[in-house]
Each structure stands twice: as C-alpha cells, then as structure tokens.
KELUMDO-462229 format. One record per atom (N, C-alpha, C, O, CB): x, y, z; residue in three letters; atom name. Coordinates in steps of 0.02 Angstrom, whole numbers. Glycine has a CB too. Layout:
N
      x      y      z   r  a
      X      Y      Z ala CA
...
//
This chain:
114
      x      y      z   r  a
   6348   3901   9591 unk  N
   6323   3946   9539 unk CA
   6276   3906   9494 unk  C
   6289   3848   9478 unk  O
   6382   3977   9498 unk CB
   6209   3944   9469 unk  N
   6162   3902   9437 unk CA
   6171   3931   9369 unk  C
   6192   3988   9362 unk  O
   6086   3904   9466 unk CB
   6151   3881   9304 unk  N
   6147   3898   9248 unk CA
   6097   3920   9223 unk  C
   6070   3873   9191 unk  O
   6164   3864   9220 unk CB
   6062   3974   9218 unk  N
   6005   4001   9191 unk CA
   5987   3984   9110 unk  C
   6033   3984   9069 unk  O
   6012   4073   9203 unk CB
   5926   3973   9092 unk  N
   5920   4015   9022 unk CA
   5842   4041   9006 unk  C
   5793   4019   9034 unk  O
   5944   3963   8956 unk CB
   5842   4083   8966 unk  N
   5775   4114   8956 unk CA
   5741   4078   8895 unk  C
   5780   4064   8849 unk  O
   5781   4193   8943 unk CB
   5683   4064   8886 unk  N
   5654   4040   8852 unk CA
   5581   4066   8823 unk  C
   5532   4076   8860 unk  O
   5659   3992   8876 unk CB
   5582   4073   8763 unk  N
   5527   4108   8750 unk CA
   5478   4061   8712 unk  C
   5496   4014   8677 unk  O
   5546   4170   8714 unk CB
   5410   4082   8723 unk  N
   5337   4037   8681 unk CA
   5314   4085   8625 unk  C
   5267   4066   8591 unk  O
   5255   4023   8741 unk CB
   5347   4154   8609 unk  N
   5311   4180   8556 unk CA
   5296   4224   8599 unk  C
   5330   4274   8606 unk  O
   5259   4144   8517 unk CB
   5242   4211   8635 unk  N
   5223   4305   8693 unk CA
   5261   4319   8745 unk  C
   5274   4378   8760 unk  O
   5144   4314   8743 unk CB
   5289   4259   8787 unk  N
   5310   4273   8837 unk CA
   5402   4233   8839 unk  C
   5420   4182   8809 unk  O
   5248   4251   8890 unk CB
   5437   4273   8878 unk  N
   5479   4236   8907 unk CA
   5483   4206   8963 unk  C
   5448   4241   9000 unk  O
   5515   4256   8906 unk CB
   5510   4152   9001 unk  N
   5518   4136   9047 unk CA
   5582   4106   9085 unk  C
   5627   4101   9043 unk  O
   5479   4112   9042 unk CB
   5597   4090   9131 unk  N
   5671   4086   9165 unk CA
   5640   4004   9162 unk  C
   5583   3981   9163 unk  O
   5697   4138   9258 unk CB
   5720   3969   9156 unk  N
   5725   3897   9167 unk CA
   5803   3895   9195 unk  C
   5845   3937   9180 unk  O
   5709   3849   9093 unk CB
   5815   3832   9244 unk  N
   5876   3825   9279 unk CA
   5885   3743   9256 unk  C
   5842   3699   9257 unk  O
   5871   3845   9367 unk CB
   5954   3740   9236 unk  N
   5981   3692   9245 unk CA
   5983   3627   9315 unk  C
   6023   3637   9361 unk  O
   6027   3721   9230 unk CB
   5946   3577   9315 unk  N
   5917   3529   9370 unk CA
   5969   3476   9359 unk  C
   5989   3465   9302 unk  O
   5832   3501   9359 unk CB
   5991   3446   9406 unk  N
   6051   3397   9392 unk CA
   6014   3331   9448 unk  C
   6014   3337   9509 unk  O
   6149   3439   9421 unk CB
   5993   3287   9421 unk  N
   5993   3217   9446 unk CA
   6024   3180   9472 unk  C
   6080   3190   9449 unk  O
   5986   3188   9421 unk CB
   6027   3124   9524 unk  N
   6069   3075   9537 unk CA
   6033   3025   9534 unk  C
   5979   3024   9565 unk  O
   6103   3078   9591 unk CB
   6059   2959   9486 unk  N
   6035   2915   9476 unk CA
   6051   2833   9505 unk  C
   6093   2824   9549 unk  O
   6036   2928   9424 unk CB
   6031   2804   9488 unk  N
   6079   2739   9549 unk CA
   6041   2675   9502 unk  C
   5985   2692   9482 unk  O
   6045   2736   9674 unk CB
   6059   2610   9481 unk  N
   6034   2558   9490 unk CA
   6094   2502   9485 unk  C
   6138   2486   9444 unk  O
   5978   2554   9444 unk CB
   6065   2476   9565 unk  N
   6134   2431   9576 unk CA
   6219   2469   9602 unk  C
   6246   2504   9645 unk  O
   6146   2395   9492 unk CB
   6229   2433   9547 unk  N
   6325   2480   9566 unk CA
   6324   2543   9526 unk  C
   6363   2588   9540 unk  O
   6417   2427   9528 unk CB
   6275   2549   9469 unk  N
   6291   2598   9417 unk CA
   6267   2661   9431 unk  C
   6206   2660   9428 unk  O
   6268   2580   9354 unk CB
   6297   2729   9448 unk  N
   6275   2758   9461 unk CA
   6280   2824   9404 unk  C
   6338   2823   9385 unk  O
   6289   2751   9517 unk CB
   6250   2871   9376 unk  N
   6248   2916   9332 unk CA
   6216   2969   9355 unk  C
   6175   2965   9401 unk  O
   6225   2896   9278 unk CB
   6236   3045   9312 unk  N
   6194   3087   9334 unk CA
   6165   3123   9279 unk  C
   6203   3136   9233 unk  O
   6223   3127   9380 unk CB
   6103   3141   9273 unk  N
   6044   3184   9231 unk CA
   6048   3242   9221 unk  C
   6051   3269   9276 unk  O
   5986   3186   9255 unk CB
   6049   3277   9183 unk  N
   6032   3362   9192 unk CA
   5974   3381   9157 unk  C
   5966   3355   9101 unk  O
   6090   3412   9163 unk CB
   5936   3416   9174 unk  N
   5862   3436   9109 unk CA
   5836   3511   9143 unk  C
   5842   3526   9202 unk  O
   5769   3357   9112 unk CB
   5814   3542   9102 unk  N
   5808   3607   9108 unk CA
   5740   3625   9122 unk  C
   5700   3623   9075 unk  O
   5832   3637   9054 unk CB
   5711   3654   9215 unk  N
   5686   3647   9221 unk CA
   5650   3719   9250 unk  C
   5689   3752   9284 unk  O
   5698   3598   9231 unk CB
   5583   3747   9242 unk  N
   5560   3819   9232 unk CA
   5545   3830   9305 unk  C
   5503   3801   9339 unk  O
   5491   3832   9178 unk CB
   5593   3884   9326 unk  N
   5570   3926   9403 unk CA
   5512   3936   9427 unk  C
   5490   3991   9409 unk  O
   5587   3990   9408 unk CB
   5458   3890   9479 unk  N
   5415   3927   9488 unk CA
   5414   3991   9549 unk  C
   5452   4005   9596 unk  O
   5371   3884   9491 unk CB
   5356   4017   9525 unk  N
   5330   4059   9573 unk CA
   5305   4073   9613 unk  C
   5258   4093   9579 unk  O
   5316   4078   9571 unk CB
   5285   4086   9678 unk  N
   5258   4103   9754 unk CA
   5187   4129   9718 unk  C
   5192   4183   9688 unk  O
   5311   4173   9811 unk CB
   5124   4096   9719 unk  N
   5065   4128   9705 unk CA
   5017   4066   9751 unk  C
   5036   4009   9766 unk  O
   5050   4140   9611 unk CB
   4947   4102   9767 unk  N
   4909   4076   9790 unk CA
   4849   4131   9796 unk  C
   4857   4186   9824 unk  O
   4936   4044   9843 unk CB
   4779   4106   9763 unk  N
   4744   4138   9747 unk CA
   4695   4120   9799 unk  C
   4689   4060   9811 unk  O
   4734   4136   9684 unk CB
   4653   4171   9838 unk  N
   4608   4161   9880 unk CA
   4556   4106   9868 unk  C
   4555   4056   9905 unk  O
   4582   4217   9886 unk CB
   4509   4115   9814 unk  N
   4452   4066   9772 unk CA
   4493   3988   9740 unk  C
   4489   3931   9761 unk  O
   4418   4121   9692 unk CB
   4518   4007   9702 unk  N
   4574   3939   9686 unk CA
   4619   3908   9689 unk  C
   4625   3853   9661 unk  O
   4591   3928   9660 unk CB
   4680   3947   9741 unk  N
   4740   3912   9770 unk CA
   4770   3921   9708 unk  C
   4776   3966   9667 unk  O
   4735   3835   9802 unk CB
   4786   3872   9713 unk  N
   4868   3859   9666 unk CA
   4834   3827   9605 unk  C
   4865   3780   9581 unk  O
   4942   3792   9709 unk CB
   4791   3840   9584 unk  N
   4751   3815   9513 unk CA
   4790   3846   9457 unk  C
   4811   3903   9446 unk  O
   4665   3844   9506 unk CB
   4794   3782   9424 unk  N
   4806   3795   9363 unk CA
   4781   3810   9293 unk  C
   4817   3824   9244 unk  O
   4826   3766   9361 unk CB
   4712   3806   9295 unk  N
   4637   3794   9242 unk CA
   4633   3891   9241 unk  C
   4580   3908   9213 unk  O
   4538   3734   9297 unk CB
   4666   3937   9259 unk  N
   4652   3997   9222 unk CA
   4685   4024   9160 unk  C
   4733   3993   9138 unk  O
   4659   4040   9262 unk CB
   4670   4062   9138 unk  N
   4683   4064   9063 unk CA
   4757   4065   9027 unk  C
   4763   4054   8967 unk  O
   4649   4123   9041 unk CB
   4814   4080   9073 unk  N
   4880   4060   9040 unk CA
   4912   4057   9105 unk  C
   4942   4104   9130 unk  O
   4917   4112   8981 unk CB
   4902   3983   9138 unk  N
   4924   3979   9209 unk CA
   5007   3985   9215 unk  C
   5034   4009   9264 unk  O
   4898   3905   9240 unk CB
   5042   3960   9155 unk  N
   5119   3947   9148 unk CA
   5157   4049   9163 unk  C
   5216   4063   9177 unk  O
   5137   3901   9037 unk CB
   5113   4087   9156 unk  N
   5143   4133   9158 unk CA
   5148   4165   9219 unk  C
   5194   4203   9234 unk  O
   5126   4162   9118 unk CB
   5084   4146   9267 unk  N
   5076   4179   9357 unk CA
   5110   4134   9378 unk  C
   5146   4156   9422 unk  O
   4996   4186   9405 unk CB
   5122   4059   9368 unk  N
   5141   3990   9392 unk CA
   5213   4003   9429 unk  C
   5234   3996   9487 unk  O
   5146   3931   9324 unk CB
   5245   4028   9360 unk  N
   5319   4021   9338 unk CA
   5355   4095   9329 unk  C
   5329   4148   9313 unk  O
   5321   3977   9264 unk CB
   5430   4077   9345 unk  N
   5448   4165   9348 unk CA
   5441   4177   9271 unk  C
   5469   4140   9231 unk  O
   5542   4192   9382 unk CB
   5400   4234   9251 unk  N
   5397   4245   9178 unk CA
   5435   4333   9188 unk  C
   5462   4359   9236 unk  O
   5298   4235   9140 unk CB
   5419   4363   9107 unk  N
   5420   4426   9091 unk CA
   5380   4459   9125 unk  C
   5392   4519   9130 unk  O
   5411   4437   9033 unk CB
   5324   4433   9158 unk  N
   5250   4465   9182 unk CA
   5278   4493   9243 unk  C
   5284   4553   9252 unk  O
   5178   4408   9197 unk CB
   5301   4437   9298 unk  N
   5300   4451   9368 unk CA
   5379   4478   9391 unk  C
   5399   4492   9448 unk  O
   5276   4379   9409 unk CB
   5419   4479   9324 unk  N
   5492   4461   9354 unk CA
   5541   4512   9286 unk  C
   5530   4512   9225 unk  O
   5510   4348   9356 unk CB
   5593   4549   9320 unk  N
   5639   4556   9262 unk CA
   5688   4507   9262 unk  C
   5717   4485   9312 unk  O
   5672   4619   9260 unk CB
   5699   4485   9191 unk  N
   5722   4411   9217 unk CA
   5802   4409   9211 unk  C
   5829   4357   9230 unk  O
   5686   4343   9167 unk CB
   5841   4459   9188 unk  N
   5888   4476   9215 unk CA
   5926   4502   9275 unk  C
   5987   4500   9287 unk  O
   5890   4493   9191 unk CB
   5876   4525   9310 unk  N
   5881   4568   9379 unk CA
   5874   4499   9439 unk  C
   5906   4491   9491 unk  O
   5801   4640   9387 unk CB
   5819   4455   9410 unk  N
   5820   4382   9484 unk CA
   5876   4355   9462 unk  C
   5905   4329   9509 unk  O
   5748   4306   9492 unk CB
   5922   4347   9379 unk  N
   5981   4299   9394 unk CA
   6038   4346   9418 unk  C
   6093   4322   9407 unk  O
   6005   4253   9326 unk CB
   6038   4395   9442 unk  N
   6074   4439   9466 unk CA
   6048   4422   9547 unk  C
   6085   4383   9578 unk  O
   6063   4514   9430 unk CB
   5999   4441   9577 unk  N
   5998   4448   9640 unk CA
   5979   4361   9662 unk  C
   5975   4347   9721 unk  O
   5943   4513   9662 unk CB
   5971   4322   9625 unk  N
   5965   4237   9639 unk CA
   6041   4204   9618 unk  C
   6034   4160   9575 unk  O
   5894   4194   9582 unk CB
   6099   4213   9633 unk  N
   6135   4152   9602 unk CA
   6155   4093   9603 unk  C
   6194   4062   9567 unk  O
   6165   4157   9594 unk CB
   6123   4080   9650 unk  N
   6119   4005   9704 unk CA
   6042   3982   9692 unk  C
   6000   4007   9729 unk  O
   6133   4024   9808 unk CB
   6026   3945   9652 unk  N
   5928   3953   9670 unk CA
   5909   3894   9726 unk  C
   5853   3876   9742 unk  O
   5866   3928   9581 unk CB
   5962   3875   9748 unk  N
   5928   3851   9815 unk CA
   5918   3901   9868 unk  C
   5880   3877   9910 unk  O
   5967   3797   9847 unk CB
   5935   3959   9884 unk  N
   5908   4011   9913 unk CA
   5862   4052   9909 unk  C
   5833   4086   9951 unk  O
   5933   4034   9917 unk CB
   5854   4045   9824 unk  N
   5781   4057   9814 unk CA
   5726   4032   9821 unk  C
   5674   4065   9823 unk  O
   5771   4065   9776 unk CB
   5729   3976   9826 unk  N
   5683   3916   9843 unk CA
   5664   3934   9919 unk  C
   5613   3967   9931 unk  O
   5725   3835   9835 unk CB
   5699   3914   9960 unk  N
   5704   3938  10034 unk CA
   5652   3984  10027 unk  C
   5595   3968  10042 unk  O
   5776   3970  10063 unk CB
   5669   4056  10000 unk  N
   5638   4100  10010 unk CA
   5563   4093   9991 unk  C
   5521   4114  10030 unk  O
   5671   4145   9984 unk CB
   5539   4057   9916 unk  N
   5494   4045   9899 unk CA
   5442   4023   9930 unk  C
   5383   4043   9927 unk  O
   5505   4023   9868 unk CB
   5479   3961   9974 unk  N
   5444   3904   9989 unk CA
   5402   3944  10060 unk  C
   5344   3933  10078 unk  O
   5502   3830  10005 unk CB
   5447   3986  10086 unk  N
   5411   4036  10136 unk CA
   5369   4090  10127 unk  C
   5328   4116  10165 unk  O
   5449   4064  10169 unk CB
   5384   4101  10072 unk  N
   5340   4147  10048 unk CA
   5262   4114  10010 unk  C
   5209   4146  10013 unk  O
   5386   4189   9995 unk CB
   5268   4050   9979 unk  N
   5196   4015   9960 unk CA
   5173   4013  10042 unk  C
   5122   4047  10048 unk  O
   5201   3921   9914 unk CB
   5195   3984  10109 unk  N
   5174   3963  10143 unk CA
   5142   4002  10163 unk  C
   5083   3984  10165 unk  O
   5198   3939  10169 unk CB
   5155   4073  10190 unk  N
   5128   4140  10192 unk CA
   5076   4136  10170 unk  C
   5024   4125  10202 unk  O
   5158   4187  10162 unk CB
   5084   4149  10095 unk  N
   5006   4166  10044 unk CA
   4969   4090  10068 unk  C
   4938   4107  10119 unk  O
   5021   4172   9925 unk CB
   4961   4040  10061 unk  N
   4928   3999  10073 unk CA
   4879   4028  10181 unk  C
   4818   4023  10187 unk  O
   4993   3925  10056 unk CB
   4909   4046  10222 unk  N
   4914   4061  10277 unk CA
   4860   4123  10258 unk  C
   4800   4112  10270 unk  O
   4990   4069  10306 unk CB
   4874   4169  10238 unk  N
   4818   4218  10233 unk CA
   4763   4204  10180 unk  C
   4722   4249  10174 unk  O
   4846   4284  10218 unk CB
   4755   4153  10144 unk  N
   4709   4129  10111 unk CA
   4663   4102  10158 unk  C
   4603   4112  10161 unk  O
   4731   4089  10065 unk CB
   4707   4059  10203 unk  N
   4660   4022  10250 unk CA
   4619   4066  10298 unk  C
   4558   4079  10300 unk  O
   4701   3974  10293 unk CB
   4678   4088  10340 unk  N
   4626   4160  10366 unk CA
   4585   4188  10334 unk  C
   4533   4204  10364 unk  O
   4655   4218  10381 unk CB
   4589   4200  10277 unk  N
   4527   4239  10220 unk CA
   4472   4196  10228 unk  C
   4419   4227  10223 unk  O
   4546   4242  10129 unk CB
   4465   4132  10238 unk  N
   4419   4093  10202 unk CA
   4385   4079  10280 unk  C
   4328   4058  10287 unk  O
   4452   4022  10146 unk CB
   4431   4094  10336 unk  N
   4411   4057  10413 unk CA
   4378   4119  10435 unk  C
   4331   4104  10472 unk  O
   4483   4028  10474 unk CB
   4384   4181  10428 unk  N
   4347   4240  10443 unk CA
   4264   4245  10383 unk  C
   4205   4264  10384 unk  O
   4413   4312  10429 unk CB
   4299   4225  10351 unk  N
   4226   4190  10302 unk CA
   4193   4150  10319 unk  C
   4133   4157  10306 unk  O
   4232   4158  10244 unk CB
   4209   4105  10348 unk  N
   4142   4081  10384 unk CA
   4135   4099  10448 unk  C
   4111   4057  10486 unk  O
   4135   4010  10386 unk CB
   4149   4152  10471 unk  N
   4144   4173  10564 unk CA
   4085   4221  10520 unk  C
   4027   4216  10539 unk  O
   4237   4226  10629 unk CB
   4097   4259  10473 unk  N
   4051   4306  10446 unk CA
   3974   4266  10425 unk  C
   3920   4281  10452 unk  O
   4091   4342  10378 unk CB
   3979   4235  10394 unk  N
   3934   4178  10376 unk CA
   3892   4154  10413 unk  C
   3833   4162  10396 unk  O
   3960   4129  10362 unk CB
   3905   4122  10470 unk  N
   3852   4128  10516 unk CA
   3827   4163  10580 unk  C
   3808   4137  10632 unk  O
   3850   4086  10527 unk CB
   3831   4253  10559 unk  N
   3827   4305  10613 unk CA
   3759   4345  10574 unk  C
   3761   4367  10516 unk  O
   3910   4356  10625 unk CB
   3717   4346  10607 unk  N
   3655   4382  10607 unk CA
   3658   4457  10630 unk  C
   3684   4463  10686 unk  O
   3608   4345  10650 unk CB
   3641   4508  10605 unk  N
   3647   4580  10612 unk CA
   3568   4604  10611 unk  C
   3540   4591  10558 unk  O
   3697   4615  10548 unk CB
   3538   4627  10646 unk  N
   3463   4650  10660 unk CA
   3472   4724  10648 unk  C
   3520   4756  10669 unk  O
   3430   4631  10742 unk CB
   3442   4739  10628 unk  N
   3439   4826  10603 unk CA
   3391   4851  10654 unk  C
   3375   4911  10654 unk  O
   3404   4846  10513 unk CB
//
C-alpha cells in the first residue's frame, strides 16, 4: 500500500507518493523516505517530453488538469503497477510520435505533378 498526498502551488494540485530509499556505506545500512510527484505518460509530437512549455509541472505530472486525484489513489494502490502501466503507455506515445515524424519524411520527399 502507497502513501499518497496532495499538494497544492496556489493554482494547481498535484499527487506526490511516498519514495523509500536504501542506503548502504560499508556495514551501515539506513533507509530514506522523501516525497516524490507522480509523473505522467505524455509525449508531444514537435517536442517529446519537453519541458520549456509554459507550466510543464502540470502535463509532466499527475495534476488536477489530467487526473481526479482521488479517483487514481483509488484505482492505483500499489504505484508500482502504475508505473508498469505508465511506462507502457509513454512507450506507445513515444512509438506513434516516431511514426508521425517517419511518414513525415516519406511525405517530404514525394513529388505530386498536377
């Protein structure tokens, strides 16, 4: 079971999960926890996974925008299964980006005579 919490900047909220570390030096070993923000499955045709648009933390990351953020800690309660899912789902969008961009240049250099 993961520990959620919501966190807000003033406009937006956003989901953050509890991240737990393992640390090591030598015999001593300790563990970390720090609270760290869910991202999101996005990939934009022109810029990929850019971050330089105008409030990237909110498409980035599960916010209020893309997500009810009560409803993913309901249907996520494990977020390593969400991850899973994520990680297949960026690969996807990245996959039809490419195709987007590989039929772009098949178009690119095809001549049409009227």
């Amino acid at each position: 079971m993961t520990k959620y919490r919501i966190v807000s900047d003033g406009y937006a909220e956003m989901l953050e999960y509890l991240k737990t570390y393992k640390c090591s030096f030598f015999f001593w070993k300790w563990e970390l926890q720090k609270w760290t923000r869910v991202w999101w499955p996005k990939y934009d045709k022109v810029r990929g996974r850019d971050e330089s648009c105008v409030f990237p933390e909110y498409d980035l990351h599960v916010s209020m925008y893309n997500n009810n953020l009560k409803k993913f800690v309901e249907m996520w309660p494990n977020i390593d299964e969400y991850f899973t899912w994520a990680t297949t789902e960026q690969k996807r969008l990245e996959q039809l980006a490419t195709d987007y961009w590989q039929n772009h240049e098949k178009k690119k250099k095809t001549i049409k005579y009227l």
